[in-house]
C-alpha positions as a Markdown table, in Angstrom:
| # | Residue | x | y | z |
|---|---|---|---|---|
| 1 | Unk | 86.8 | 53.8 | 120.5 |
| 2 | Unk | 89.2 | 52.9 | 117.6 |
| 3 | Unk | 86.6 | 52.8 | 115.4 |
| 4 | Unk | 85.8 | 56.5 | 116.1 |
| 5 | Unk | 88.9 | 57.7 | 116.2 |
| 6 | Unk | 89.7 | 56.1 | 112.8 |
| 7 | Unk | 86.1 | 57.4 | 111.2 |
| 8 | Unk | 86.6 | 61.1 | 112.6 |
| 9 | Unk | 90.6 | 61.0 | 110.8 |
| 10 | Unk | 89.0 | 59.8 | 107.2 |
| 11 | Unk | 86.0 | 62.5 | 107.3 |
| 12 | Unk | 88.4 | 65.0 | 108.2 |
| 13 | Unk | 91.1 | 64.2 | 105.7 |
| 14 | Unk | 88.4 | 64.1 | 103.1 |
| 15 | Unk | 87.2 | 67.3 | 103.7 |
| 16 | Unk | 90.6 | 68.9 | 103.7 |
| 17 | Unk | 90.6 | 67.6 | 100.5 |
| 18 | Unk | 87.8 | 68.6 | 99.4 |
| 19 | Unk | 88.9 | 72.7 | 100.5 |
| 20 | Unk | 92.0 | 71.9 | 98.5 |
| 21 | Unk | 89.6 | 70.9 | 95.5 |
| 22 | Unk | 87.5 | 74.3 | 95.8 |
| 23 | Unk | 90.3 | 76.2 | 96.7 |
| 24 | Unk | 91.0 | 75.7 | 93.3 |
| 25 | Unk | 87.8 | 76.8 | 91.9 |
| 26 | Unk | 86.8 | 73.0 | 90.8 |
| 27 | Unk | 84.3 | 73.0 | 93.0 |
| 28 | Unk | 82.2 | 70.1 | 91.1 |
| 29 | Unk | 84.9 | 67.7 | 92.7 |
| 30 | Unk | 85.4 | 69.1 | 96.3 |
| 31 | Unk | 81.3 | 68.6 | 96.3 |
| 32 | Unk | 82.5 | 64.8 | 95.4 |
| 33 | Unk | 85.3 | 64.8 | 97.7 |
| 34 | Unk | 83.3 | 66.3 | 100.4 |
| 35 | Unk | 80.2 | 64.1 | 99.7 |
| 36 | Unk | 82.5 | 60.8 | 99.7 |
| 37 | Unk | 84.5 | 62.1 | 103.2 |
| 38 | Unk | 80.8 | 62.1 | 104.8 |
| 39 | Unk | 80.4 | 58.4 | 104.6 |
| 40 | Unk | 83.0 | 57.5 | 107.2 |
| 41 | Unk | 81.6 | 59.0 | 110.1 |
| 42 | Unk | 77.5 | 58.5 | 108.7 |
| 43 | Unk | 78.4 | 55.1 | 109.3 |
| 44 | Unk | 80.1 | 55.1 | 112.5 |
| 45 | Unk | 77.4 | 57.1 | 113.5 |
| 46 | Unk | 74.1 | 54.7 | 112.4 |
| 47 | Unk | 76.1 | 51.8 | 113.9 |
| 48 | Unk | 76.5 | 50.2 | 110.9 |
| 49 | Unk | 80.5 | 49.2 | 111.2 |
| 50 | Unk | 79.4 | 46.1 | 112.9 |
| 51 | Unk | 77.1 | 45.2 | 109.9 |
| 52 | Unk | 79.6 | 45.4 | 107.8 |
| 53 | Unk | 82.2 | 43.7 | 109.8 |
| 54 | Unk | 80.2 | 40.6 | 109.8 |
| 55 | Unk | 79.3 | 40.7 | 106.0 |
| 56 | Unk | 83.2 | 41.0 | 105.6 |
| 57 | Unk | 83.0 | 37.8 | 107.5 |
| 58 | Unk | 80.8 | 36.1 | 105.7 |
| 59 | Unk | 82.2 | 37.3 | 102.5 |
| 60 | Unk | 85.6 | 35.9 | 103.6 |
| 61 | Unk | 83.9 | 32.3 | 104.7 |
| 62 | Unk | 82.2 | 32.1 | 101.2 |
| 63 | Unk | 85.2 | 32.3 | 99.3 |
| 64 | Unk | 87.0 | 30.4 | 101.1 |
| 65 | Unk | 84.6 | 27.7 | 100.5 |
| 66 | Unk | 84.4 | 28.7 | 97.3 |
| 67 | Unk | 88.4 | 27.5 | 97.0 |
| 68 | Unk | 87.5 | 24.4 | 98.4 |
| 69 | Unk | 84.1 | 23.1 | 98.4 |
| 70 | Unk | 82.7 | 21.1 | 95.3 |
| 71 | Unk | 79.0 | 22.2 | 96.4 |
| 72 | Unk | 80.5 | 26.0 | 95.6 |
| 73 | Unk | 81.3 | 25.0 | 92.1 |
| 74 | Unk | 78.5 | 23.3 | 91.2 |
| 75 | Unk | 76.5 | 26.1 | 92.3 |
| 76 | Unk | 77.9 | 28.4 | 90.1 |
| 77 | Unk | 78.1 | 25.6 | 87.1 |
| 78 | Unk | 74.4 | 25.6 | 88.0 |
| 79 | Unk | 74.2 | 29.5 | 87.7 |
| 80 | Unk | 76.3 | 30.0 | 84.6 |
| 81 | Unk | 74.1 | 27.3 | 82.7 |
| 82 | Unk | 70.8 | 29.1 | 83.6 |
| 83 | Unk | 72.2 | 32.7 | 82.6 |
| 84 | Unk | 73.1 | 30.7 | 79.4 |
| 85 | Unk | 69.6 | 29.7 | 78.5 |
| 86 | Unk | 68.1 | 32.6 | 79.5 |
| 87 | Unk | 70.2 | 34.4 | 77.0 |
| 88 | Unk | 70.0 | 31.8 | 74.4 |
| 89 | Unk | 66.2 | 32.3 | 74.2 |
| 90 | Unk | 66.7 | 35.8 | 74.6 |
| 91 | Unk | 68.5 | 35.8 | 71.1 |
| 92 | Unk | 66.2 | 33.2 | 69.6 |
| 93 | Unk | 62.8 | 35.1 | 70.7 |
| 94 | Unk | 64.6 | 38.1 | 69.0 |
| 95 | Unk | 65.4 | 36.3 | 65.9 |
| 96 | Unk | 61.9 | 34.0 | 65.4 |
| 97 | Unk | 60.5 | 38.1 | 66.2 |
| 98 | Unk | 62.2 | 39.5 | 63.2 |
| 99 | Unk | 62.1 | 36.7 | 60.7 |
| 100 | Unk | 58.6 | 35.7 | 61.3 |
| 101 | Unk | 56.5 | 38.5 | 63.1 |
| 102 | Unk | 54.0 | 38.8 | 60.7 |
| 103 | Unk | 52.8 | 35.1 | 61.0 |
| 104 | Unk | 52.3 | 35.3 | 64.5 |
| 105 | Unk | 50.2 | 38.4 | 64.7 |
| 106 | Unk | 46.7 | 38.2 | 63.4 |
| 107 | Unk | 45.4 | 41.0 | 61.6 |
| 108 | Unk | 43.6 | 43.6 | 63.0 |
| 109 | Unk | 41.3 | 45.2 | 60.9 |
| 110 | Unk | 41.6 | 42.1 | 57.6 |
| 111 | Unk | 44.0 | 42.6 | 55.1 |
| 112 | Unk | 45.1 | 45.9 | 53.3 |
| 113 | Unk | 44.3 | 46.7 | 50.0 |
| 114 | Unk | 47.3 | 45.9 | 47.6 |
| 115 | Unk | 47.1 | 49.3 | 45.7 |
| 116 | Unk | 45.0 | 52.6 | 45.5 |
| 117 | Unk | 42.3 | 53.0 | 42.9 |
| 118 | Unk | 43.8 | 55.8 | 41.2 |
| 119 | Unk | 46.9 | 56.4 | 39.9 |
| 120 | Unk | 49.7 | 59.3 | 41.6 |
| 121 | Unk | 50.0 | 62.4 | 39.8 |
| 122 | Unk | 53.7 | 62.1 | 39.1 |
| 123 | Unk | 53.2 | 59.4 | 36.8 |
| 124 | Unk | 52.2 | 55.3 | 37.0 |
| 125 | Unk | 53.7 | 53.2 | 39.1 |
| 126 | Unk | 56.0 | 50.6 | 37.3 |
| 127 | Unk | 53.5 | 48.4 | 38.5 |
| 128 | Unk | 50.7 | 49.8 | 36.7 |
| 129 | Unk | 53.0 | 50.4 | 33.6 |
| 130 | Unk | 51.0 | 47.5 | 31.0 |
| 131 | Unk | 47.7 | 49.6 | 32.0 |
| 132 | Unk | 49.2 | 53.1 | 31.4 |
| 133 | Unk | 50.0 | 51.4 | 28.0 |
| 134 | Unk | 46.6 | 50.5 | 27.6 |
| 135 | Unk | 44.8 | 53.8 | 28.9 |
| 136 | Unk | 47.4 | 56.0 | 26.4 |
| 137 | Unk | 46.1 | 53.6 | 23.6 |
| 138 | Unk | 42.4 | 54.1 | 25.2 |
| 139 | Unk | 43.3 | 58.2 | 24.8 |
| 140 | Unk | 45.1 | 57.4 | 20.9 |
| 141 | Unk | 42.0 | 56.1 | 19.8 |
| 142 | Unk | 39.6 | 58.1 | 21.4 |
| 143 | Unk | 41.8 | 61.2 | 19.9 |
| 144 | Unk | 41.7 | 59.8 | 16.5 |
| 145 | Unk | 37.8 | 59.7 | 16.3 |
| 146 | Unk | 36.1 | 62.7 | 14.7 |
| 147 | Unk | 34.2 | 64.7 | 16.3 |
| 148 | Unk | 35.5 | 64.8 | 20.1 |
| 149 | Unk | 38.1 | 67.4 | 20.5 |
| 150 | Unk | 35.9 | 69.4 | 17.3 |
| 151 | Unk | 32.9 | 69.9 | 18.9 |
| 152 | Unk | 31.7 | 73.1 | 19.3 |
| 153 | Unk | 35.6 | 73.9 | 19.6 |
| 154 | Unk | 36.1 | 73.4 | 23.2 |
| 155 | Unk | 38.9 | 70.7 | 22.7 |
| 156 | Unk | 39.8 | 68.7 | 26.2 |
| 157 | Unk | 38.4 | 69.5 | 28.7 |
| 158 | Unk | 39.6 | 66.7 | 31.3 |
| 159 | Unk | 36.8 | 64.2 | 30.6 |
| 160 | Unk | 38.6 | 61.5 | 28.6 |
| 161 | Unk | 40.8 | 61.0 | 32.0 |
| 162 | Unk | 38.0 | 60.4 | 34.1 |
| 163 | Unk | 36.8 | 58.0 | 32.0 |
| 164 | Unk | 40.1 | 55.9 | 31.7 |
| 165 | Unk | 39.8 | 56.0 | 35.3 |
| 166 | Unk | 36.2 | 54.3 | 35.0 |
| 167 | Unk | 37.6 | 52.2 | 33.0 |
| 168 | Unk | 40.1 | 50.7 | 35.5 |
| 169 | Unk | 38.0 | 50.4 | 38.1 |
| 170 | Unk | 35.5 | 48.3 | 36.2 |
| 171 | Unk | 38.6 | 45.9 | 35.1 |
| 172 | Unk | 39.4 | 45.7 | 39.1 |
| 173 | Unk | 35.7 | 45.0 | 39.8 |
| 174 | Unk | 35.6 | 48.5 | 42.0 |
């Protein structure tokens, strides 16, 4: 009957509370107050004092073993070690991840090719800069020969790049 009596006061005084909260229009916290001033009497109701008077007790027994029993301790030693080592090769699997994940994946589709056949617009790569040197010359000399850029007087028409382009591809074996 105590335990009634004592579960009715705390729901009540919570919910007076609660009023107080949304008398003052902060009614986000008298729906907190109010929610938390149910709990009292939801658990007298279900019965469920009794449950938790016994895992109070066994709560209390535990520690006090836990005060005096070398078992206890070792236990947790026990415990403590294998959270250790579970996080220790947490952090290692995340390391060996990032400094070697490319060994331990096999390819999927073989390996990419290391560069495009044809140069960007914008310019060559600095890569790609000893064969730019070599397709200007390619374009210097071809320039310097009669008869190209005079014939019939059409001057360039685009041609002389798709042929330095040939001409890289049959270096690269393409």
């Amino acid at each position: 009957m105590l335990t009634a009596a004592v579960s009715v006061a705390l729901t009540a005084a919570g919910v007076a509370v609660a009023g107080l909260r949304a008398y003052r229009r902060r009614f986000l916290s008298a729906t907190r107050w109010f929610a938390v001033a149910l709990v009292p009497l939801g658990l007298y109701l279900t019965g469920l004092f009794p449950v938790a008077r016994t895992i109070g007790d066994e709560l209390a027994d535990w520690a006090t073993k836990l005060v005096f029993d070398p078992r206890v301790w070792t236990g947790i030693v026990l415990l403590g070690v294998s959270a250790g080592l579970l996080a220790a090769t947490r952090w290692a699997g995340r390391r060996g991840a990032v400094a070697g994940g490319s060994e331990s994946r096999p390819a999927a589709a073989g390996p990419a090719p290391a560069r495009p056949a044809v140069a960007p617009a914008a310019g060559p790569a600095p890569k790609r800069a000893e064969e730019a040197a070599r397709a200007e010359q390619g374009r210097a000399g071809k320039a310097g020969k009669p008869g190209k850029a005079g014939k019939g007087g059409k001057g360039d028409d685009g041609l002389d790049e798709f042929a330095d382009i040939e001409e890289i591809l049959r270096r690269r074996g393409l």
